[in-house]
N, C-alpha and C positions, 0 to 999 in steps of 0.2 A: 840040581843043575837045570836053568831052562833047556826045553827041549830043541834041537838042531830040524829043522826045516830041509826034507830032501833033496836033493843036488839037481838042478833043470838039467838037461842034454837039450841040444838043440843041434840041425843038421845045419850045414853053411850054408843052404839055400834058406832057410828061414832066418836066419840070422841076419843076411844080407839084406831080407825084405823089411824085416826091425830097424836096420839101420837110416834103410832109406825112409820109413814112414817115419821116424823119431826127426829126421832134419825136413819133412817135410815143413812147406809152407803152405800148402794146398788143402792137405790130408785135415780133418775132423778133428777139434783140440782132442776132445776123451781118445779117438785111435792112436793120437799124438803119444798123451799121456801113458797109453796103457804099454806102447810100444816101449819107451823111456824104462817103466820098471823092470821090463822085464829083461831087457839089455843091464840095467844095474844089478840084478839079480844074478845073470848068467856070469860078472863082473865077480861074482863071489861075495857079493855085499850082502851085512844080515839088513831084515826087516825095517827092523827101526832104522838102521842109515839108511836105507833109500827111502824111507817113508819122508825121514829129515830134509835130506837134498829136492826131494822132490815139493815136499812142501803137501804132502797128502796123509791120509789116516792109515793108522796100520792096518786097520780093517782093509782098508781099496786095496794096499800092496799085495796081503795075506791072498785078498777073493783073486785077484788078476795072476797072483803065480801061481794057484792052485790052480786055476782051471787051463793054465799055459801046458803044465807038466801032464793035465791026464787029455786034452787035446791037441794041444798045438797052437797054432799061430788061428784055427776055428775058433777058441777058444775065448779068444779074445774078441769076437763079435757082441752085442747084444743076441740076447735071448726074443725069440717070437714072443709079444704083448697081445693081449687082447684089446686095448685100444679100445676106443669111446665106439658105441654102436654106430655103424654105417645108415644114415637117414635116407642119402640123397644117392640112391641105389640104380641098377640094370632098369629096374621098374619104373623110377620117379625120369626116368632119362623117356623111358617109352611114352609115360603119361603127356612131357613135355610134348614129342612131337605129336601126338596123335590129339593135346589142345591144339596148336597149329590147323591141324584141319578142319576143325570145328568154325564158326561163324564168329568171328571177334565180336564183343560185346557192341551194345548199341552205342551209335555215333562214332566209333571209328570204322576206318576203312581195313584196316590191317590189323595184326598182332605186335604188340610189343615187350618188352622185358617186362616190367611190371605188371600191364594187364595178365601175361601170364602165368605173373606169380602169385598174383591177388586171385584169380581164378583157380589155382594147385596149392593156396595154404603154403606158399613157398615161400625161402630166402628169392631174392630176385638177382643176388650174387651167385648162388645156385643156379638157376635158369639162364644167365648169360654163361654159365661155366659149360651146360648143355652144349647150349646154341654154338659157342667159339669150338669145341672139342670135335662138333658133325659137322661145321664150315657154315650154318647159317646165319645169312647176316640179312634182319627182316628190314631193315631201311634202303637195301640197296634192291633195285628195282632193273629187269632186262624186259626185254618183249620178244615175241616169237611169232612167227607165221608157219602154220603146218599146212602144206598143202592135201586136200582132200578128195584130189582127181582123179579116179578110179583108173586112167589111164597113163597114170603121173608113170610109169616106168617103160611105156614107150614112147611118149611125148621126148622125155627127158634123154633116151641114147639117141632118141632120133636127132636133137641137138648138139650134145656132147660127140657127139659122130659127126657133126659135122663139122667140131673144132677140129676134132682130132684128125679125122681121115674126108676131108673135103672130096666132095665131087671133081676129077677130070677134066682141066678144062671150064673151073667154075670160080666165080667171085662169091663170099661169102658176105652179107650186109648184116651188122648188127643193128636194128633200130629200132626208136623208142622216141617220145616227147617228154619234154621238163618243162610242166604246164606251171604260170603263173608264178612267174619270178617275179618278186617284188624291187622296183627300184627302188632304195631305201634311204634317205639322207640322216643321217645322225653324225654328232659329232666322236672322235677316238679319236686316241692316241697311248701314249703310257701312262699309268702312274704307280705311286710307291705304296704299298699298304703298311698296315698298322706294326708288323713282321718284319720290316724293311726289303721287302720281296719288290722286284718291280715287275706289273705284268703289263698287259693292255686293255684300256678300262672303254667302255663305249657307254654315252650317256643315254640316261633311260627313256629322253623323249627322242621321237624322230618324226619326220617327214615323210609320206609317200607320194609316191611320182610315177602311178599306176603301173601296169605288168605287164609282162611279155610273156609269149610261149617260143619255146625252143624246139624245133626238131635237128635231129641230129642220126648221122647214119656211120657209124665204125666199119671201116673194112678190117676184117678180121686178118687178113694174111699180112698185113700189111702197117695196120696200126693206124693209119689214115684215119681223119676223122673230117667229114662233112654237114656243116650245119645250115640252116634256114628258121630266120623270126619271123612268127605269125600273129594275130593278131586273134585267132581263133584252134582251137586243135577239131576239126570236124573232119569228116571223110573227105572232104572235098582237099583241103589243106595238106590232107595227109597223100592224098595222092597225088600232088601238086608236087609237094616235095622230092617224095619216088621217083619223078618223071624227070626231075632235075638233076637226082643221082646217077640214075639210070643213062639220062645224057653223055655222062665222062666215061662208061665204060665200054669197055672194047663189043659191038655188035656181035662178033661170034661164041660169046662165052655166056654160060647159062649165071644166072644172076638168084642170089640163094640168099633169101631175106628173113634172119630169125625176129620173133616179135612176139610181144604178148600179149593177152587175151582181153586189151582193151576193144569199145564197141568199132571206135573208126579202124580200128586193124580187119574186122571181120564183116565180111558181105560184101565183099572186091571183086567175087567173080569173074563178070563181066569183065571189071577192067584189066585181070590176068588176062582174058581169053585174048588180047588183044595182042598178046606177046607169043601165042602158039605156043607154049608151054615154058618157054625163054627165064621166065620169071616163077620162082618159087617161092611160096611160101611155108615156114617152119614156125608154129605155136608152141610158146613155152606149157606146162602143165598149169593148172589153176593155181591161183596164192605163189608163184614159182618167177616171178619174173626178174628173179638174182641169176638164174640162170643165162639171161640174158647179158655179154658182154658189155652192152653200151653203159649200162647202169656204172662200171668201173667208171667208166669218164666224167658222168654224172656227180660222182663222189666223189671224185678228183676235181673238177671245178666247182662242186660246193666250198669245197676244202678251203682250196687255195685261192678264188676267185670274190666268192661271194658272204663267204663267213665273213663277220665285222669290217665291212666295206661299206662305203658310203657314195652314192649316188644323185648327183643334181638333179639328172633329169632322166628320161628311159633309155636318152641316145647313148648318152655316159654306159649306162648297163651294158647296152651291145658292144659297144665299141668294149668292152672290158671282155666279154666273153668272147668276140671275135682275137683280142688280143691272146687270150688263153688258146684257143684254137690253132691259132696261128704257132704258136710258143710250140705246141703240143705235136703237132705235123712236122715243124725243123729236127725231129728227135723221134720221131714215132718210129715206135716199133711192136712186132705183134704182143697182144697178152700172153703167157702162155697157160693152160687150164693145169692148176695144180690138186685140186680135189677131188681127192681118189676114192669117196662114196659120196654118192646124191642118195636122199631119201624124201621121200615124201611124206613121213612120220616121224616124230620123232618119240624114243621112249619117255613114258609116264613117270618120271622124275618127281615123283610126288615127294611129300612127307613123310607120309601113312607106310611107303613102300621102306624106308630107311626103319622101321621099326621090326621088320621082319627077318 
């Protein structure tokens, strides 16, 4: 007589889990499969009928109930493989970035996928797998200014202290020049790309209609902004300006002027002494002059003013920035300082350091 095949037990919780993996549509066909036998087996079906219904070997049915009965629903996993030797390793991942640091071959300026493969003996679908998995991306390019003012952390409260907790009785002036704006004539407008995307296309030749210098003074409490076109930014110009500012504000209030370490800002002495101490001045740190608020506005009228704009003549330009100005004062209101650490370094973000 053939031999009878031991009788499964199953608890309802594993049973329940068979059922659901067997009408899965998500689940892996072989967990699919393996769950199916094993339900027709608990069913009381011999070998051979499930192997039939199922469309599979006796063999598969045999190996999948046997190892149901002496583990469980574990049992039904694959077994750990040893699998094709690991090439492109912890190591080959190190080697990747610490090529990076090295001198890109001659005549490029950078490192790229290939050059770095052809340099490591490597797939180069390998090395983009590196580079995407650490987040580098070597075409995409930022810049950076670190300031190296030995006194960059007093410099720096001594301003942020003056957004934040003004003097008594005091006007705070942010200012700065935006040398050599170009008036530019070129033609724009929109058009459609290849994509069917429509954006705004500016043509490649253009016109210049010589340049202006801008000074510009932000009153900080206030949002106000005050400007004057020069023809020059020299110390003379620049304290031309000042004296113009200085004109609208109240004679009893001390007047507190942050600015940055260009030359016409420094060697005014004399012409403070002329205010009896009335008039202060506040120096940003070296390479630091984002700390200075005017620069917002600066940004703010590149943006919206002068990016892809087209200019007949210099007057057109003023009359465009005085219009911003103007736009900008019906609605001003103060900045408020959201940057809750200033440094004057910033960490060595290297390569070389991701390797460690």
């Amino acid at each position: 007589m053939p031999r009878q095949a031991p009788e499964l037990e199953c608890s309802v919780e594993d049973k329940a889990t068979l059922v659901a993996l067997a009408k899965s549509r998500t689940a892996e066909a072989h967990a699919v499969e393996r769950a199916r036998i094993i339900l027709a087996c608990l069913d009381g079906k011999e070998i051979q009928q499930v192997a039939g219904e199922l469309h599979v070997s006796l063999a598969t049915v045999s190996k999948w109930r046997q190892r149901f009965s002496l583990w469980g629903l574990r049992g039904l996993r694959d077994q750990p493989r040893s699998g094709k030797p690991v090439r492109y390793d912890a190591a080959f991942r190190n080697r990747v970035l610490a090529t990076l640091e090295e001198s890109p071959p001659p005549g490029m300026s950078h490192w790229d996928g290939p050059a770095v493969a052809e340099k490591l003996d490597a797939s180069v679908h390998a090395v983009w797998r590196v580079l995407r998995r650490e987040g580098i991306y070597l075409q995409r390019r930022r810049s950076w200014c670190v300031s190296t003012d030995r006194e960059f952390g007093p410099k720096a409260a001594d301003v942020v202290g003056v957004y934040l907790n003004p003097p008594v009785n005091a006007v705070v002036l942010s200012v700065d020049e935006k040398p050599s704006i170009q008036a530019i004539e070129r033609t724009s407008g929109y058009v459609e790309t290849d994509s069917g995307k429509v954006v705004r296309g500016l043509k490649s030749t253009y016109k210049r209609h010589r340049t202006l210098n801008l000074f510009a003074a932000l009153e900080v409490g206030t949002g106000q902004v005050k400007a004057k076109f020069t023809e020059n930014k020299k110390r003379e110009d620049f304290r031309s300006f000042l004296e113009d500012v200085l004109a609208g504000q109240p004679q009893d209030k001390e007047i507190h002027v942050i600015l940055d370490n260009y030359s016409p800002h420094k060697g005014n002495d004399d012409w403070l002494a002329k205010f009896d101490g009335r008039v202060q001045f506040h120096f940003t740190p070296t390479s630091a002059s984002w700390l200075n608020q005017i620069e917002i506005v600066f940004s703010l009228l590149q943006r919206k003013t002068l990016n892809g704009a087209s200019f007949k003549t210099k007057d057109q330009l003023c009359e465009a920035i005085e219009a911003f100005i103007r736009k900008h004062n019906e609605r001003a209101k103060p900045f408020r300082w959201r940057k809750r650490e200033v440094k004057g370094s910033q960490l060595q973000n290297t390569i070389i350091n991701l390797c460690n």
